[in-house]
PDB file of N, CA, C and O in Angstrom:
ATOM      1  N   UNK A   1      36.897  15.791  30.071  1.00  0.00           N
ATOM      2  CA  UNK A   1      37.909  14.991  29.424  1.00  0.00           C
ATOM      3  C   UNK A   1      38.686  14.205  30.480  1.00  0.00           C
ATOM      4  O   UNK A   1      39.298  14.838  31.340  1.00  0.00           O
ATOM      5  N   UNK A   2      38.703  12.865  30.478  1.00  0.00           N
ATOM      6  CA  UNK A   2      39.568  11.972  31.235  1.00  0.00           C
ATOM      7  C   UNK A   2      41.174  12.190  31.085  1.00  0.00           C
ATOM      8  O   UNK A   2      41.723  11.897  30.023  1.00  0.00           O
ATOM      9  N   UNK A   3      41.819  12.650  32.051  1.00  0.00           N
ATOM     10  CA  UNK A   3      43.809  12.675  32.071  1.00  0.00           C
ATOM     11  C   UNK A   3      43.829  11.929  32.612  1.00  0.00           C
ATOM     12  O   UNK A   3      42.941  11.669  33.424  1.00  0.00           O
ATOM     13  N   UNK A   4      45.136  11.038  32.363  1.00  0.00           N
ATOM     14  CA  UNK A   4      46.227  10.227  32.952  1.00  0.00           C
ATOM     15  C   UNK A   4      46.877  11.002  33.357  1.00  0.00           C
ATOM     16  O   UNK A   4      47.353  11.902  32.664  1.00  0.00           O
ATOM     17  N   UNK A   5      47.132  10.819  34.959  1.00  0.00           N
ATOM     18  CA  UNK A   5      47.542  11.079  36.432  1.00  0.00           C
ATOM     19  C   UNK A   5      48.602  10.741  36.944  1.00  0.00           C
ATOM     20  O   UNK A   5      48.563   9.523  36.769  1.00  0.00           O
ATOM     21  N   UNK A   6      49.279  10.895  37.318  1.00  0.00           N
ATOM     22  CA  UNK A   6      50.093   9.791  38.435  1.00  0.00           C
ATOM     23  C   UNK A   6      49.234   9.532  39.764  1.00  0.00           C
ATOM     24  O   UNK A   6      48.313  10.187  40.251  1.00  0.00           O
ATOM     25  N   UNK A   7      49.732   8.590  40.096  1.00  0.00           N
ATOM     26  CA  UNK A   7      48.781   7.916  41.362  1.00  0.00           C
ATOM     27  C   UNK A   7      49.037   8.818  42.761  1.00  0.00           C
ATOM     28  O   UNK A   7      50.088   9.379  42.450  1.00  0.00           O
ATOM     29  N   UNK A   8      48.725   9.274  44.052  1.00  0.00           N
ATOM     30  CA  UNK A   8      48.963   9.617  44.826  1.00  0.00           C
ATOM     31  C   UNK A   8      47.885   8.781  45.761  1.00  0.00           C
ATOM     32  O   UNK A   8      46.698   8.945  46.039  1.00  0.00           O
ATOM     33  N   UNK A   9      49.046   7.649  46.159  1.00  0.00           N
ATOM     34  CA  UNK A   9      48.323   6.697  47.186  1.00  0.00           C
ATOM     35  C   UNK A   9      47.291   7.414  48.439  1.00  0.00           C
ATOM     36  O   UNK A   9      46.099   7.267  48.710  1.00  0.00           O
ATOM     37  N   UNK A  10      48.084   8.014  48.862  1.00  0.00           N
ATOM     38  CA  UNK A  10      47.407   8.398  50.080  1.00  0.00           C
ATOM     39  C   UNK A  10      46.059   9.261  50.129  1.00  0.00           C
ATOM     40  O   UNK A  10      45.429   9.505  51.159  1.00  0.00           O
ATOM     41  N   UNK A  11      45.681   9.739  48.654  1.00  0.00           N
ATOM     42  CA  UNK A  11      44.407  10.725  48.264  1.00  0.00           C
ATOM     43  C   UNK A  11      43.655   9.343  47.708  1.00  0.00           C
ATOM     44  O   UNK A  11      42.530   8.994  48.064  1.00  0.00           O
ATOM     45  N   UNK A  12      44.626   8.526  46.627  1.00  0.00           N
ATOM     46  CA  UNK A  12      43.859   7.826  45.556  1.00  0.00           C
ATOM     47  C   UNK A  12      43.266   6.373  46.204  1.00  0.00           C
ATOM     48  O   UNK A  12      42.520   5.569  45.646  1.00  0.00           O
ATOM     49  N   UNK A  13      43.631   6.328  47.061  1.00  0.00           N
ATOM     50  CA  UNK A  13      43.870   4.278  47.610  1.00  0.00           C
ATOM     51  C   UNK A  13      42.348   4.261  47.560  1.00  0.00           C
ATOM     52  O   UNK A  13      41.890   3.656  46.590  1.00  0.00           O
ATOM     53  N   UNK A  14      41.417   4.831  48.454  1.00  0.00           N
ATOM     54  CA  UNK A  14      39.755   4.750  48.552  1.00  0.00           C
ATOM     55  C   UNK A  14      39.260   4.413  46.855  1.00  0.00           C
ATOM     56  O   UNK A  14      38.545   3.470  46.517  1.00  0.00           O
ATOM     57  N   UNK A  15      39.841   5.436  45.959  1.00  0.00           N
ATOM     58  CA  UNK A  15      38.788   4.916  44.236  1.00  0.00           C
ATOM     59  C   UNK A  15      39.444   3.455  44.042  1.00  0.00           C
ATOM     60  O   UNK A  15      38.881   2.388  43.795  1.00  0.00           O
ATOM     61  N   UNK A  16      40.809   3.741  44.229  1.00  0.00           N
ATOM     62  CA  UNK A  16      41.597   2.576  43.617  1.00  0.00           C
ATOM     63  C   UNK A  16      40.978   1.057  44.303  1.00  0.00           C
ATOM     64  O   UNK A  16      40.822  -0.060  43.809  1.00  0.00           O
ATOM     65  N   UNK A  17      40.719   1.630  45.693  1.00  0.00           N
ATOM     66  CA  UNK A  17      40.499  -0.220  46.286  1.00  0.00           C
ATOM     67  C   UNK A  17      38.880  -0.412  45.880  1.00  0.00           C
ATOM     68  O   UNK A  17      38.493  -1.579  45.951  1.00  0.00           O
ATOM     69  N   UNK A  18      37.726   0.744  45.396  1.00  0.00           N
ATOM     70  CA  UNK A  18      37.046   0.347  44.987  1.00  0.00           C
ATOM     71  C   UNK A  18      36.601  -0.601  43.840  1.00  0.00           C
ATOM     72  O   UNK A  18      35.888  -1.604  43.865  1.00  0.00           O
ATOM     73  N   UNK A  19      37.581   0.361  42.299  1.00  0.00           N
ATOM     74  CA  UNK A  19      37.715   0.085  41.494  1.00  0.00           C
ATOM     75  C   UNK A  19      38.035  -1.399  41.959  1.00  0.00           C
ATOM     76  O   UNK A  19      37.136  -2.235  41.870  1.00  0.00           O
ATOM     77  N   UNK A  20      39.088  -1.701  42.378  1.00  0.00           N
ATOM     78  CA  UNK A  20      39.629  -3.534  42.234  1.00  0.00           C
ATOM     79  C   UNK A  20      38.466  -4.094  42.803  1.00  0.00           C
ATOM     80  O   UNK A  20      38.074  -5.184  42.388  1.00  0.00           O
ATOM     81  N   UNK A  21      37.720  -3.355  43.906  1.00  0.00           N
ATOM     82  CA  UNK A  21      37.005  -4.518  44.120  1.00  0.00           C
ATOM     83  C   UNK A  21      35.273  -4.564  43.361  1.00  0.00           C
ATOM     84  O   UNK A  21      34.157  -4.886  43.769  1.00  0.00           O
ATOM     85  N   UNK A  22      35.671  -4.204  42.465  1.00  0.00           N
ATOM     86  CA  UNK A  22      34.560  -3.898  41.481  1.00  0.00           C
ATOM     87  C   UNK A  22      35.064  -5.487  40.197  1.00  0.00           C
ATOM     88  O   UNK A  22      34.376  -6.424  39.793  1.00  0.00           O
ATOM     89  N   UNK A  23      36.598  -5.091  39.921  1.00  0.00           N
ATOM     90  CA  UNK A  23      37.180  -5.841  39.442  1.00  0.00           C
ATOM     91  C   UNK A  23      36.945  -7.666  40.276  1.00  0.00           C
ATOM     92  O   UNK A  23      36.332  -8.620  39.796  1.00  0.00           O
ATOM     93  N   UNK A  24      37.483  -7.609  41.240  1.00  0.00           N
ATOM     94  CA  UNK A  24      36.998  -8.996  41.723  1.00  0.00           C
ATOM     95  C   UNK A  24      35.637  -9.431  42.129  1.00  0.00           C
ATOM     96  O   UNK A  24      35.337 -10.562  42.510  1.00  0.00           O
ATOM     97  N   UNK A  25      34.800  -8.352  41.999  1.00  0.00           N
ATOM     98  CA  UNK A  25      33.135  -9.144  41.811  1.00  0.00           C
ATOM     99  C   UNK A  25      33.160  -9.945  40.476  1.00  0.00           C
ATOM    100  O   UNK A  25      32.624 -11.038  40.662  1.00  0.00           O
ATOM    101  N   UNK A  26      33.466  -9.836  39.570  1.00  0.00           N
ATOM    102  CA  UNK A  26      33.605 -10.503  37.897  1.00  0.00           C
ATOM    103  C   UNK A  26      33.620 -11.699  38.393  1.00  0.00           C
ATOM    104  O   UNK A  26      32.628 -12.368  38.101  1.00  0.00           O
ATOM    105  N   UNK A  27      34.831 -12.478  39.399  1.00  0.00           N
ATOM    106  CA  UNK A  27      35.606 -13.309  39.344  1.00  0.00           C
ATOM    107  C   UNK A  27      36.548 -13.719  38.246  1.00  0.00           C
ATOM    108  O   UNK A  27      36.899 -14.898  38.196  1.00  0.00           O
ATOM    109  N   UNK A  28      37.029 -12.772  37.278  1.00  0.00           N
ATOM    110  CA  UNK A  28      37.595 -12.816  36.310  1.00  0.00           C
ATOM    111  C   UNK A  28      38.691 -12.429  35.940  1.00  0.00           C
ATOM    112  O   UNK A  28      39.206 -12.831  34.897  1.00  0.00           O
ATOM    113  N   UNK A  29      39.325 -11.442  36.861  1.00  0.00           N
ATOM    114  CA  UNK A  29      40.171 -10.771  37.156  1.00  0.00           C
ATOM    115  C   UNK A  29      41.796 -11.614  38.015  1.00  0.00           C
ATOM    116  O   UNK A  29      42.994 -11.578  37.737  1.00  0.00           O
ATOM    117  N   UNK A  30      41.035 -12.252  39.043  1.00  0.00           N
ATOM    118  CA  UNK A  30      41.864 -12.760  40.040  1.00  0.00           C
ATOM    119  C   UNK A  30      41.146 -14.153  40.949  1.00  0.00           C
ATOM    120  O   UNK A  30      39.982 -14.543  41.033  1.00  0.00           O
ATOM    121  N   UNK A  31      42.260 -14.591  41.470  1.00  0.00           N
ATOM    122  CA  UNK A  31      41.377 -15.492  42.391  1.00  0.00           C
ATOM    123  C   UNK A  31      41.230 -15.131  44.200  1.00  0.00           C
ATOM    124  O   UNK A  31      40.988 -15.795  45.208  1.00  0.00           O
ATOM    125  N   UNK A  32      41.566 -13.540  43.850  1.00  0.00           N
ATOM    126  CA  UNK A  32      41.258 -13.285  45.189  1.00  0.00           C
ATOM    127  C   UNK A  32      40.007 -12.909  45.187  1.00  0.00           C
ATOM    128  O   UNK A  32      39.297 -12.610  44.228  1.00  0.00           O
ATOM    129  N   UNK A  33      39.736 -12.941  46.458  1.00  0.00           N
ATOM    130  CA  UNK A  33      37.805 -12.251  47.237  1.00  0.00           C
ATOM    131  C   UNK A  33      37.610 -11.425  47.574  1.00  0.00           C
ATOM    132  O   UNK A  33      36.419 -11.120  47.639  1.00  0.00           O
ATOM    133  N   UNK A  34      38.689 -10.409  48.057  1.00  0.00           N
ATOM    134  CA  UNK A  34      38.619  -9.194  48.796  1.00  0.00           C
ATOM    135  C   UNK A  34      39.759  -8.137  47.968  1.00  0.00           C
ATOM    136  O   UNK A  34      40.263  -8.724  47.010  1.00  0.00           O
ATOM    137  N   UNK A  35      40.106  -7.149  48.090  1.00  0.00           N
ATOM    138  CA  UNK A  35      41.059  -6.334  47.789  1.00  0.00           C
ATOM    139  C   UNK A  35      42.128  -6.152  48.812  1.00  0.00           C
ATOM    140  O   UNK A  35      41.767  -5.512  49.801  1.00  0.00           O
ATOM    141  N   UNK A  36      43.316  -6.555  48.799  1.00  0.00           N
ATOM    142  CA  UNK A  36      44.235  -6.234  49.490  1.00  0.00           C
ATOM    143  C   UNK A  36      44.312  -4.890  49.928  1.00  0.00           C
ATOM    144  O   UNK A  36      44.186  -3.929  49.170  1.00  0.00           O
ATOM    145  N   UNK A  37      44.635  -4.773  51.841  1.00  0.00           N
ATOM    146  CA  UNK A  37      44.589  -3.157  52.234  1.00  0.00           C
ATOM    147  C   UNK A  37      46.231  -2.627  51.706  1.00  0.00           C
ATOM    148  O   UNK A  37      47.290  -3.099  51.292  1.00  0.00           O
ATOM    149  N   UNK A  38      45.598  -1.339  52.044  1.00  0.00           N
ATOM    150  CA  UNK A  38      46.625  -0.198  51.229  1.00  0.00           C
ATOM    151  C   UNK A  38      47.951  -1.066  51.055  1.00  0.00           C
ATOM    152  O   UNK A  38      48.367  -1.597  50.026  1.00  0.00           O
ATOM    153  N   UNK A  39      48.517  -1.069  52.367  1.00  0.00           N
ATOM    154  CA  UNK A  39      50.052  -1.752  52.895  1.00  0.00           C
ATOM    155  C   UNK A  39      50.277  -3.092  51.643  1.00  0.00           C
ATOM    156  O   UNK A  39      51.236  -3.509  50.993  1.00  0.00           O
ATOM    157  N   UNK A  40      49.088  -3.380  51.736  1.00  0.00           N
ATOM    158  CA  UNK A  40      49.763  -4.535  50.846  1.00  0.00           C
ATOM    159  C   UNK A  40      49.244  -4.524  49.724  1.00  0.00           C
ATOM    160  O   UNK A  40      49.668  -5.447  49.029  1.00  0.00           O
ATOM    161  N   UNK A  41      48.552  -3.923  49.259  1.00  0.00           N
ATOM    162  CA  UNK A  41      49.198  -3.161  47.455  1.00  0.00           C
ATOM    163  C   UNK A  41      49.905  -2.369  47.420  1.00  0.00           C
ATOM    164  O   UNK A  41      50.363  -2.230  46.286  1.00  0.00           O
ATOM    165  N   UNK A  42      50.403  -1.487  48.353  1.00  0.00           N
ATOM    166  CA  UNK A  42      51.694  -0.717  48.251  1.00  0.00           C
ATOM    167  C   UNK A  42      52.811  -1.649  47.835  1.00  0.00           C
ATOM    168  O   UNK A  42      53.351  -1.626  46.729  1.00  0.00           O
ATOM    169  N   UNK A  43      53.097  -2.444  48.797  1.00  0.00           N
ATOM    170  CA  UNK A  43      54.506  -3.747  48.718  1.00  0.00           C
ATOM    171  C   UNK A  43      54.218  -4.329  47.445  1.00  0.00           C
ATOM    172  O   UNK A  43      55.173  -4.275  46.671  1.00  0.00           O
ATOM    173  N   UNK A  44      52.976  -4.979  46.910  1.00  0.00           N
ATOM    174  CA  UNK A  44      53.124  -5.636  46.092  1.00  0.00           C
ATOM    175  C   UNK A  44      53.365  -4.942  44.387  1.00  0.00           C
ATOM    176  O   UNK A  44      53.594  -5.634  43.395  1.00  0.00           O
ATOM    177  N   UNK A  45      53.245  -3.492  44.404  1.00  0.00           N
ATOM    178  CA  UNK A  45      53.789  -2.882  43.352  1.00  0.00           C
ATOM    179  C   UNK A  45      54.241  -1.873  43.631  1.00  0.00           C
ATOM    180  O   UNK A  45      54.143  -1.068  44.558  1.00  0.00           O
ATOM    181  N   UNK A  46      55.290  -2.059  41.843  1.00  0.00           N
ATOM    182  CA  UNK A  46      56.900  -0.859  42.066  1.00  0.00           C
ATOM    183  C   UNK A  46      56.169   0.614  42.082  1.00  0.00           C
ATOM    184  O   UNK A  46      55.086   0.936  41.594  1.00  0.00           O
ATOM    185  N   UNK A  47      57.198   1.454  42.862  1.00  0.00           N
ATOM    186  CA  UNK A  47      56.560   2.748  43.101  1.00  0.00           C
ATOM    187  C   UNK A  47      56.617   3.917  42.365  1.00  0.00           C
ATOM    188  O   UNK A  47      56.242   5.073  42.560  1.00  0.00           O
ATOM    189  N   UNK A  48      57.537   2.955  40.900  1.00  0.00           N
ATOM    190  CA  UNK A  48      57.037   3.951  39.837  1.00  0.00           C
ATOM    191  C   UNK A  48      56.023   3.096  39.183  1.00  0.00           C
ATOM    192  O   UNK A  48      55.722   1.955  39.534  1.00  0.00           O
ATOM    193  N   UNK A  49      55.368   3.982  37.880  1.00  0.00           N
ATOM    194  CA  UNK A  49      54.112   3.246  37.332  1.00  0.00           C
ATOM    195  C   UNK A  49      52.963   3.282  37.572  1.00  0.00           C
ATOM    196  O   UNK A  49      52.236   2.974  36.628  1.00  0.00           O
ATOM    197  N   UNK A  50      52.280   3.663  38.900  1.00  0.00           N
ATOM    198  CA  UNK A  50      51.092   3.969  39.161  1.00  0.00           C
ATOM    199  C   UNK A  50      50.232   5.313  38.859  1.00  0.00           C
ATOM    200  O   UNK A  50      50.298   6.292  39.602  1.00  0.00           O
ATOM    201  N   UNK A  51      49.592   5.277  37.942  1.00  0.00           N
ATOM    202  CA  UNK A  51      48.472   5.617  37.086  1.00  0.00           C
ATOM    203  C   UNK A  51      47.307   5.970  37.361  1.00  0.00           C
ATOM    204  O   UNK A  51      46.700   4.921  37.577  1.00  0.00           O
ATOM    205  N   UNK A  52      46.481   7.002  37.510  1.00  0.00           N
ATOM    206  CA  UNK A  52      45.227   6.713  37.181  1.00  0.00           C
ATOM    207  C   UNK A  52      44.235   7.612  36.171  1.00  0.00           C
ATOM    208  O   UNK A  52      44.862   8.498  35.589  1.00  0.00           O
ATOM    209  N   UNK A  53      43.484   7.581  36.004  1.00  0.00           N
ATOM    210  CA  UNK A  53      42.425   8.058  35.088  1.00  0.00           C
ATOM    211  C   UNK A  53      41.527   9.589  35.731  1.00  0.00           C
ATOM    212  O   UNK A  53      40.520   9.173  36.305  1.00  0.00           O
ATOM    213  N   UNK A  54      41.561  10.474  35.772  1.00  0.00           N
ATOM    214  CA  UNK A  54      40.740  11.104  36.322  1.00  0.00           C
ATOM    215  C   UNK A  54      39.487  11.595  35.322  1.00  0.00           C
ATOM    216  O   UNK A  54      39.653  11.764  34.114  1.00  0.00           O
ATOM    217  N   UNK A  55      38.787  11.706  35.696  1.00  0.00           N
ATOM    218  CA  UNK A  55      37.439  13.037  35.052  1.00  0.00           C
ATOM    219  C   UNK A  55      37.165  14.011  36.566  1.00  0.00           C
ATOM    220  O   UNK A  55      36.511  13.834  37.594  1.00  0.00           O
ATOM    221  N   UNK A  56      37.960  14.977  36.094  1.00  0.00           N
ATOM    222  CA  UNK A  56      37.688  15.940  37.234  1.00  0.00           C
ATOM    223  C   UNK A  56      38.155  15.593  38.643  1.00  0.00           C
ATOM    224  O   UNK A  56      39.253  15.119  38.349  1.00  0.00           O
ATOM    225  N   UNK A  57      38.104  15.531  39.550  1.00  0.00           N
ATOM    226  CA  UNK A  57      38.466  15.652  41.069  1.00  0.00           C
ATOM    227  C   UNK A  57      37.958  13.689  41.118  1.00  0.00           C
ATOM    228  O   UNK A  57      38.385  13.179  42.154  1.00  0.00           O
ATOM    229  N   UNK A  58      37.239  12.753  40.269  1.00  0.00           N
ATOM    230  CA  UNK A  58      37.300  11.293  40.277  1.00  0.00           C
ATOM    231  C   UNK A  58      37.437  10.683  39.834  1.00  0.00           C
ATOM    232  O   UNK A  58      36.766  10.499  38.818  1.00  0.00           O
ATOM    233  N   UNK A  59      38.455   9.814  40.223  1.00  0.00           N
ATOM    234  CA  UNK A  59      39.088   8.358  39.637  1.00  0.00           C
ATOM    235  C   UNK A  59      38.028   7.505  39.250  1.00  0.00           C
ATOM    236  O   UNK A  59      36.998   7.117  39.801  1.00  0.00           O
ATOM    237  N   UNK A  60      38.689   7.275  37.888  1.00  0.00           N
ATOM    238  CA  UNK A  60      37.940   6.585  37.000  1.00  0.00           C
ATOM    239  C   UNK A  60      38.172   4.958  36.719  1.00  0.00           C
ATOM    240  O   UNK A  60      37.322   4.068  36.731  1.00  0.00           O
ATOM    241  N   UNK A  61      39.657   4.858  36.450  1.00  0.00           N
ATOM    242  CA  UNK A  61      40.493   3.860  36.416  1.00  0.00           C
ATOM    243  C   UNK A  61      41.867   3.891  37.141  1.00  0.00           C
ATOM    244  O   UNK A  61      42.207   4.764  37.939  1.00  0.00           O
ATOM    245  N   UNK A  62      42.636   2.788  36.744  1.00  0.00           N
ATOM    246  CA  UNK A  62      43.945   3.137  37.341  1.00  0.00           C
ATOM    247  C   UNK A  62      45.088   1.855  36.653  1.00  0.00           C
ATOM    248  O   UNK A  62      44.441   1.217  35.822  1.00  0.00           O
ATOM    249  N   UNK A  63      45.629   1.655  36.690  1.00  0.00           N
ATOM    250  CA  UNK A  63      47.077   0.932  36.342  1.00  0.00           C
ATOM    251  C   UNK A  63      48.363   1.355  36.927  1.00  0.00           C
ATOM    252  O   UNK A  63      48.670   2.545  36.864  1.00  0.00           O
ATOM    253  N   UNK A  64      49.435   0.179  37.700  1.00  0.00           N
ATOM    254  CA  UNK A  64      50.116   0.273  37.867  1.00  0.00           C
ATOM    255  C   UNK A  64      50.821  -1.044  37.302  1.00  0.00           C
ATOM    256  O   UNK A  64      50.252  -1.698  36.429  1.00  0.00           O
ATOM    257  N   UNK A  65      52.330  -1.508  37.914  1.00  0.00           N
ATOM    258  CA  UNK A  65      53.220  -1.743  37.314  1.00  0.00           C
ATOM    259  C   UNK A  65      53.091  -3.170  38.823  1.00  0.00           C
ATOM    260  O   UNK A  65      52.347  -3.230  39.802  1.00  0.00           O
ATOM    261  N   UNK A  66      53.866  -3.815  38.473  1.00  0.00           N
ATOM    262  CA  UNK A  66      53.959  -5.156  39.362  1.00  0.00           C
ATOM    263  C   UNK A  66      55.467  -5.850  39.020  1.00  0.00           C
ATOM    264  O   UNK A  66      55.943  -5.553  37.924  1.00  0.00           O
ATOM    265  N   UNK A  67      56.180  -6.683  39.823  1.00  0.00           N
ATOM    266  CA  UNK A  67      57.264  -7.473  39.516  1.00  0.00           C
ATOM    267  C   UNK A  67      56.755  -8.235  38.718  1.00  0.00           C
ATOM    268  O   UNK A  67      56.780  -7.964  37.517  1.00  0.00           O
ATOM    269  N   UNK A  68      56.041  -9.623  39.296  1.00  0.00           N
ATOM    270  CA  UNK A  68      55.641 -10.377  38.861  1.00  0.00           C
ATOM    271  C   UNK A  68      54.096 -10.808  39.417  1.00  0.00           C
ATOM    272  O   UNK A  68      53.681 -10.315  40.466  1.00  0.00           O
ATOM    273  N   UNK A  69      53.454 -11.560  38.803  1.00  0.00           N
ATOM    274  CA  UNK A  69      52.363 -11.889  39.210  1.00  0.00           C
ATOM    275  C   UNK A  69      52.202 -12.774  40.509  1.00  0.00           C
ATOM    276  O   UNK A  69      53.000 -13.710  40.457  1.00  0.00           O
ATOM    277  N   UNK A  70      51.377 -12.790  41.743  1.00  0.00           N
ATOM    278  CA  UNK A  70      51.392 -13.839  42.680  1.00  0.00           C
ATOM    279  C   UNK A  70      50.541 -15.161  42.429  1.00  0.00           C
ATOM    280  O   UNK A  70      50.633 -16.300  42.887  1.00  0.00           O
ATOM    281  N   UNK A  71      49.606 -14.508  41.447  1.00  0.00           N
ATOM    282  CA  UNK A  71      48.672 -15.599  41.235  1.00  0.00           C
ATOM    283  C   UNK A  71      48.511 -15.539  39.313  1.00  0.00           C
ATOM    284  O   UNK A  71      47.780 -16.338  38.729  1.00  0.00           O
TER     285      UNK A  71
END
């Protein structure tokens, strides 16, 4: 069964930067090319709100929270 998690950057960042950059192969997502490193998806979202999906000991999905959009 998949739970909603809270995020723990420092275990989760490796699924999470996969996941996005799974997300920006689409090109549909964003108009970036790469996934921003840790540091700067840390800054760019609030440090409550971050989410993720588990099945067992792996991240599945994830969602967090943002000010505003950059792009």
């Amino acid at each position: 069964m998949i739970e909603i998690d809270r995020m723990v950057l420092a275990t989760d960042w490796p699924a999470v930067r996969d996941i996005y950059a799974d997300g920006l192969a689409t090109g549909l997502a964003t108009f970036l090319s790469n996934p921003p490193s840790q540091n700067e998806w840390d800054r760019a979202h609030l440090p409550f709100g971050r989410l993720v999906a588990r099945l067992g000991d792996a991240v599945h999905g994830w969602a967090a929270l943002t000010p505003v959009a950059d792009t």
